[in-house]
N, C-alpha and C positions, 0 to 999 in steps of 0.2 A: 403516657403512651411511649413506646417504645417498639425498638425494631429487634427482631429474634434472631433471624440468621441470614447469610446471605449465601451468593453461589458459591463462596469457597470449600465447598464440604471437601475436595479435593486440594490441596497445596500443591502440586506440580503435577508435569505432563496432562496438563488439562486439553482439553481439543481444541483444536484450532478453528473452530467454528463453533463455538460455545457460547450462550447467550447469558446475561447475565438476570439473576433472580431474585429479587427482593422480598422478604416475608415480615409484613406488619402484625402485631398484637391486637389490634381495631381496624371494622372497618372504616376504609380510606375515603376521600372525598377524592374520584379521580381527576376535577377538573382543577386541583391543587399540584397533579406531579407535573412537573418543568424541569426538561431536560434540553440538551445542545443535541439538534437534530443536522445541523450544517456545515458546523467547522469544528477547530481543536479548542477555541475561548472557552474561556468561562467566565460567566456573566452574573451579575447577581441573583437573577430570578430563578437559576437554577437550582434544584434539590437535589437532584438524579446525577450523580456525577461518577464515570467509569474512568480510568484513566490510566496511564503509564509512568506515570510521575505519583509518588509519594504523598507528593507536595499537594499535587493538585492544578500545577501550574499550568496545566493541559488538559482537556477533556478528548475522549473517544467518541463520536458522533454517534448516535442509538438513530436506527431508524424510528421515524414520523408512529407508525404503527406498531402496538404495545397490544399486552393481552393482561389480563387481569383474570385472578378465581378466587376461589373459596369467600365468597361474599367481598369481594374487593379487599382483601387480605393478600395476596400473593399477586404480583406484577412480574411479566419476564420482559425482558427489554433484548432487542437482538443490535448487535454491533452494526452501523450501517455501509461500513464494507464487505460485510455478508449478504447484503440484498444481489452482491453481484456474486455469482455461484462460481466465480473464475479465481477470486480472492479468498483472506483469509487473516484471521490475526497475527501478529509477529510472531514468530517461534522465539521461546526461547527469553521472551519478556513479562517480567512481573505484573499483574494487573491489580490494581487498587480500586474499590468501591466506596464510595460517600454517599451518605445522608444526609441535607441541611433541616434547621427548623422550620421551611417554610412549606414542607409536606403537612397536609393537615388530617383530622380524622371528618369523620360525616358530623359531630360536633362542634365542626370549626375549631377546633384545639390544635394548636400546631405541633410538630415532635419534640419532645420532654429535652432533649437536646440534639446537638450532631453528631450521628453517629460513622465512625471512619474505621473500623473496625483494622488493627495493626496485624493481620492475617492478610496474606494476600494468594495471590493466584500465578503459578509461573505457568505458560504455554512448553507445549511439548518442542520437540528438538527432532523429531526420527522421520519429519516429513519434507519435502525437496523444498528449497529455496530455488528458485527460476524466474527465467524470463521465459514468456507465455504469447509474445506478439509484440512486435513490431510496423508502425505506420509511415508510408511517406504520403506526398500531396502532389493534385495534380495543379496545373497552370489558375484550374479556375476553384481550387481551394476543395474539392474532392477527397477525402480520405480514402486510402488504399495499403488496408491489411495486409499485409507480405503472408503470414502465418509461419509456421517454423518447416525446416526443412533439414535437411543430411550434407555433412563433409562430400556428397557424391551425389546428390541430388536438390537443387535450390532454384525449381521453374521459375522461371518468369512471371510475375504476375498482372505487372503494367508497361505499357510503351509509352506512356504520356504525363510523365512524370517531373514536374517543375525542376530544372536545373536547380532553383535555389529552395530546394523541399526542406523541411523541418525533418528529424528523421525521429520519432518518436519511441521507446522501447518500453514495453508493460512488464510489468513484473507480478506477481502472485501475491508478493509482499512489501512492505516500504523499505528500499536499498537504501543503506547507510551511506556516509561518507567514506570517504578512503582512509587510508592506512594514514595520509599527508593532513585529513584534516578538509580537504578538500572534494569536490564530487568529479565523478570518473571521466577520463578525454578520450577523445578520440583518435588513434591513426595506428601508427607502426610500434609496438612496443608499449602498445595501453589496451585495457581493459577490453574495450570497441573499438571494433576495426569493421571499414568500411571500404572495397577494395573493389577495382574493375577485373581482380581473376580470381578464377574459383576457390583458387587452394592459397589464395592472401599474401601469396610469396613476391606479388611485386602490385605495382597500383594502388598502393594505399593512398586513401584521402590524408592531407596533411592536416597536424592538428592547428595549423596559423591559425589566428582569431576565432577558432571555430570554441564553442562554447556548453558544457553540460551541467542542465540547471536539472532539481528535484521537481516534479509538476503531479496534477492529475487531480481529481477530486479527493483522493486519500492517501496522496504523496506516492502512489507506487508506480510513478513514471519517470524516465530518464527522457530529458527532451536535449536533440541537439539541435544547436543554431549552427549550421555550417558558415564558416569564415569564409568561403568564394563559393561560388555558384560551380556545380559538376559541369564535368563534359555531355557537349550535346551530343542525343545518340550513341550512347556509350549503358552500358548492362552494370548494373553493381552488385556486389556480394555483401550481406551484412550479417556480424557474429559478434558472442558474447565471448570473450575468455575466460575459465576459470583456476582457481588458485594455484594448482600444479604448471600452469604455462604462462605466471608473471610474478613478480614480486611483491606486487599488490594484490588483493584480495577482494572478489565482488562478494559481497557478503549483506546482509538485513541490518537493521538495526538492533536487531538481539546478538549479531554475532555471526548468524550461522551460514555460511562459505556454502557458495550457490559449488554443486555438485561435478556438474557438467557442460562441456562447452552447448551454447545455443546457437547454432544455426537457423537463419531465415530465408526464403523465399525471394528472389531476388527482382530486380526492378529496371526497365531502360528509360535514360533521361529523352525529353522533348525534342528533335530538332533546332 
C-alpha cells in the first residue's frame, strides 16, 4: 500500500488558507488516521503529520473535523488556525507533509512504509502581515476589544479598565522574534508604544519590568505584562510600529515586515 500524492501539486505561493490533502492507493480504515488536533507535539500515535520543520520536530495542529472521498481514498485535513476566519498560515514558509506506518487500509495492513515526500509547499508572500486587535481587562477580569483605529481617530472604548490590565495584541499570523533574538518591548523607541497622548510624542508607558511574551492558542499573540500599574483615570493610546520608523522589524516568522503602522481604539483606566 502506498501513498500517490499529496497537496503539493503547487511548490510555492501556495494560499494562505490552503488545507492539506492526502490521496491513498486503498481504501482506508478511517478510524486508523491520528493526527495532533491541539498543540505543536508530536506524539507517537500520530500518522498525519503537517509541519514547518523538515525534521518533524513540530506539528501544525489539523482541526478535529476531516472529510474523506472517493471510497475513503482521499482525506483533506484543514489547518486548525483556519477554523478562525481572522487567521492564516505563515506567509512566506515551507510546509512539510508526513505519512507514518501506523495509517492502515480496511485490511488492517498498515502503510508499506513512511512516506515524507522531499517536495514541499512554500506559502505566498504578496498578502499583509498585521496586527488585527488588541485587548485590555477590566478590574473584574472582563475582556475589552479596542479594535483598530486611525493616527486621527482612536474612540474610546472602555472607562473601567484595571490599572494593572494585561495589554494583549492579535495578529493574523505568528510574530517572530526580533532582530536581537528576543520578543518585542514596550515604550518610547520600541516596536509597542503605549502612550497617554494621541500622537505618542510624550506619555509613553516605560518599558521597567514590563514584559513581552509569544501566547494564544496558535502563538499569534503578543501579551504584555506591564511592570507598574497605569494611571488612574487617565485615557491611553496604543500602536504598532512598522519597519520604516525603527530599527527593528515587526515581522512573522517567515520573514515578512508587517506593512503598516496599526493604530487601536483607545481605553480610560479605573479610578
Amino acid at each position: 500500500m502506498g501513498l500517490v500524492s499529496s497537496v503539493y501539486d503547487l511548490y510555492s505561493g501556495i494560499y494562505e488558507r490552503s488545507n492539506l490533502t492526502v490521496k491513498f492507493t486503498q481504501t482506508m480504515n478511517v478510524e486508523s488516521i491520528n493526527f495532533n488536533a491541539v498543540d505543536s507535539i508530536v506524539r507517537d500515535p500520530y500518522n498525519i503529520l503537517l509541519s514547518y520543520d523538515s525534521n518533524f520536530g513540530n506539528t501544525i495542529p489539523l482541526s478535529t473535523d476531516f472529510t474523506s472521498s472517493n471510497n475513503d481514498t482521499v482525506f483533506e485535513f484543514q489547518p486548525a488556525i483556519l477554523s478562525n476566519t481572522s487567521l492564516q498560515l505563515t506567509q512566506d514558509k515551507n510546509l512539510y507533509a508526513k505519512v507514518t506506518q501506523t495509517a492502515k487500509n480496511l485490511g488492517d495492513m498498515n502503510l508499506a512504509s513512511v512516506f515524507a515526500p522531499s517536495n514541499y509547499a512554500n506559502t505566498v508572500t504578496n498578502v499583509d502581515f498585521k496586527a488585527i486587535d488588541a485587548s485590555v481587562f477590566t478590574t473584574d477580569g472582563e475582556e475589552i476589544k479596542l479594535g483598530t483605529g486611525t493616527s486621527i481617530s482612536m474612540p474610546n472604548q472602555s472607562s473601567i479598565i484595571a490599572r494593572s490590565t494585561l495589554v494583549i495584541i492579535h495578529f493574523n499570523e505568528v510574530p517572530a522574534l526580533n532582530d536581537s533574538g528576543n520578543l518585542y518591548a514596550l515604550g518610547s523607541g520600541e516596536m509597542i508604544q503605549l502612550s497617554t497622548q494621541y500622537d505618542f510624542s510624550s506619555g509613553q508607558v516605560s518599558t521597567t519590568d514590563t514584559t513581552v511574551t509569544r501566547t494564544g492558542l496558535y502563538g499569534t499573540q503578543l501579551q504584555v505584562h506591564l511592570g507598574a500599574a497605569l494611571t488612574a483615570s487617565t485615557r491611553y493610546y496604543l500602536r504598532i510600529l512598522k519597519q520604516d520608523d525603527m530599527t527593528l522589524d515587526m515581522k512573522n516568522e517567515g520573514g515578512v515586515i508587517m506593512s503598516a503602522i496599526v493604530y487601536f481604539n483607545s481605553f480610560t483606566t479605573t479610578a
